[in-house]
N, C-alpha and C positions, 0 to 999 in steps of 0.2 A: 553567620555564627561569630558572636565576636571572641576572642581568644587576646591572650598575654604570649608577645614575644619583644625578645631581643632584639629590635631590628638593627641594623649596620649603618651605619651613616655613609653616606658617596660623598657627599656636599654638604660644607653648610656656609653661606655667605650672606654679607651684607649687601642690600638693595636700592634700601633709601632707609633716612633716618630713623632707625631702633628697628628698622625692619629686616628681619632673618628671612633667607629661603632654606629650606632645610630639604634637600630630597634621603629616604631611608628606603633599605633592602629589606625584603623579608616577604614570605608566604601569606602573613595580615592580609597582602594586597586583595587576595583573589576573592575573599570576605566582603571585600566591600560590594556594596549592592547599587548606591544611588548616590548619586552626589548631592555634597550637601552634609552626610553623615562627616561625624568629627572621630577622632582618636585624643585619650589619655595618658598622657606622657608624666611617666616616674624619673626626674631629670637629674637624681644622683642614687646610689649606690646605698647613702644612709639614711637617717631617719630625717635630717634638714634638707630641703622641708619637708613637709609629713605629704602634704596631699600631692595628687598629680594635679597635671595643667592640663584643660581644656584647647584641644584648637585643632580647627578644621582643615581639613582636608581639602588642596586647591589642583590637585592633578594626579592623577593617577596614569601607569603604565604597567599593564599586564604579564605585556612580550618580560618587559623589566625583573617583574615585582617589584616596581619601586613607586613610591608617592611621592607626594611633595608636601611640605607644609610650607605657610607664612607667615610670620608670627612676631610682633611686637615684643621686645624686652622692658618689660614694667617693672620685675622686680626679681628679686634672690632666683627665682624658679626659671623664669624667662634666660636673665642673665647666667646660670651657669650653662641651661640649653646651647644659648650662641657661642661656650666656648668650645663644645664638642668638634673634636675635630674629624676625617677622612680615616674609616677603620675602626672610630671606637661604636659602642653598641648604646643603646636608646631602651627603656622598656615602656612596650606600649601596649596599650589597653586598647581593642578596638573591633573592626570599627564600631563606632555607639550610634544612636540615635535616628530619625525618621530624615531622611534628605529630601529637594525638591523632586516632586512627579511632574514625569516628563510626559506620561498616558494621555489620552483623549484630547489631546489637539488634533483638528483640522490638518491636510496636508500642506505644507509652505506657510505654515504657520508662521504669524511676525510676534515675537515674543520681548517683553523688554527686560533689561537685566537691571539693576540699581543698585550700586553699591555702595557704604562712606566706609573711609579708613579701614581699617583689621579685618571688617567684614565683607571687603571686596574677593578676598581670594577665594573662595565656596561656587564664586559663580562662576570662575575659568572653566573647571571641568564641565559646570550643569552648560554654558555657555558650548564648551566642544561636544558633548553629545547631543545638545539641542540641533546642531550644524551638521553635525552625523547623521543624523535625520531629518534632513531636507527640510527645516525649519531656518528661518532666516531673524537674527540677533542685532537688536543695538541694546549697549551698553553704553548706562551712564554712571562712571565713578567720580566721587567728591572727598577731598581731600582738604587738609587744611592751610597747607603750601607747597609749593613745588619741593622743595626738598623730602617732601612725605610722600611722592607719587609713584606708584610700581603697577607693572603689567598694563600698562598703558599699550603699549607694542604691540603683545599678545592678545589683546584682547582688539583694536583694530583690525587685526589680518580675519577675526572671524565675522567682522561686522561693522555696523558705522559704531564711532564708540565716542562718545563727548566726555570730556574731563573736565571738573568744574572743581576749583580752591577757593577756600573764605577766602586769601587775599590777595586774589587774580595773580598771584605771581607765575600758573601754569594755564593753560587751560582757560575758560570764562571764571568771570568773578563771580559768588554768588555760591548757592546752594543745589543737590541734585532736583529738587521741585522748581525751582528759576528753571532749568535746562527743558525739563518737560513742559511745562508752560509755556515758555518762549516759541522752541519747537514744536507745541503743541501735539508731542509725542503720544502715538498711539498704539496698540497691540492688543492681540487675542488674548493673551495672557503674562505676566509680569509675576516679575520674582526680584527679592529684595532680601538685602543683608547689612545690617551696620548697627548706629546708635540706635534707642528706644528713640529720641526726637524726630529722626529721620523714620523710622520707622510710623511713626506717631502721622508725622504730615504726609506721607502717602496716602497711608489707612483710610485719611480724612480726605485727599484729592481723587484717588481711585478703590472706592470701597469695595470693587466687585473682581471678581478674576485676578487672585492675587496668592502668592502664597511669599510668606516674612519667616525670615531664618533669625531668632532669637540671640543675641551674644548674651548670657550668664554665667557669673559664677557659679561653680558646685564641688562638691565634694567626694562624691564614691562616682559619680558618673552612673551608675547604674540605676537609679531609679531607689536607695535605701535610704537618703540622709534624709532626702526633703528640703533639699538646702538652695534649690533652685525653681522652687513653684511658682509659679504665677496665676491667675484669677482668671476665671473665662468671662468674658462678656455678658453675659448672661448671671452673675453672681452669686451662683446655685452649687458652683464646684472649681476647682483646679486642674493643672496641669505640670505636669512635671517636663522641663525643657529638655532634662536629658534623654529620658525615653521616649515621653510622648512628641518632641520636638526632637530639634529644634527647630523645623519647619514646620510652622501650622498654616491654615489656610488664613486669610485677612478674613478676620471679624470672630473670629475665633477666641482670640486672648486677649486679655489689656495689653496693652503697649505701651 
């Protein structure tokens, strides 16, 4: 059930370039269902700026109530986010939306994780319950240089994990489709988070057993604006990213 509170901030720091970790307090937590689901954050007090901000959800902790966010600073919204500091309060909308299923694997299942930039943090957590349940994870995150690289670490201790930059300065050179290629990576099932592009060349190398976490803009979050639709494959109907997604199955939406 998703619900409006005040959460409390523990933490918020910088990680890598424009990148925030934000861990927040609050009862939200136990709301969430599946990872993958995002929360809307209201990031001041007045009307500037009007909407809230979309962003996902990359850890959660029960024992805590606490999550975690990770989250780029693009603009006014972002930027005042990352000045919040230990003690002050957040309001957040949440949790929203469909996250990755983790159901009907095989047992020791090898699943692959894919992530570029902003949209790698969603798979940490689907990443630690996949591992929670005897399911075994590589992870491949792509980024655009070493200076923009996070949870590199975290995401190793759960599994093999390969890091790939446009300009080899971390990790291989290249793109996350070069990694899989090259390795000739394989899995029962694969989940995927980033740009529409990255999203796009998956879709196109591994059409089947797949599910793709959407990054969009929107507006109420809720399913009313309409501000985040996208077109189903099939060109018959739409999709709303906030409620019906952000996770859909591959083959499901445009990309």
């Amino acid at each position: 059930m998703k619900k409006v509170e005040n959460m409390t901030v523990l933490s918020n720091e910088l990680i890598a370039r424009k990148i925030y970790k934000c861990v927040l307090s609050g009862q939200l937590v136990n709301e969430i269902t599946e990872p993958g689901q995002f929360v809307h954050v209201k990031v001041s007090g007045g009307t500037e700026p009007t909407l809230r901000r979309p962003i996902s959800i990359c850890e959660i902790d029960r024992a805590q109530e606490s999550l975690t966010m990770i989250y780029r600073v693009e603009g006014k919204g972002t930027k005042l986010l990352s000045e919040k500091r230990d003690g002050e309060t957040v309001d957040v909308l949440g949790p929203l939306g469909n996250g990755f299923p983790i159901e009907g694997l095989k047992p020791n299942a090898h699943c692959l994780l894919v992530g570029g930039g902003i949209g790698v943090p969603p798979l940490y957590e689907l990443a630690k319950q996949l591992v929670s349940k005897g399911h075994n994870v590589t992870t491949v995150i792509g980024f655009r240089s070493t200076d923009d690289v996070f949870l590199e670490k975290e995401f190793a201790i759960l599994g093999d994990t390969y890091v790939v930059t446009e300009d080899g300065t971390s990790g291989e050179q290249g793109f996350v489709t070069d990694i899989i290629k090259k390795y000739q990576l394989s899995c029962d099932r694969y989940y995927a988070c980033g740009p529409r592009m990255m999203l796009r060349a998956l879709e196109t190398m591994m059409p089947e057993n797949g599910y793709l976490s959407l990054e969009e803009r929107m507006g109420c979050g809720i399913g009313a604006c309409l501000a985040c639709v996208c077109d189903t494959q099939d060109k018959v109907s739409y999709r709303k990213v906030c409620t019906d997604g952000p996770v859909f199955p591959v083959g499901e939406v445009v990309v």
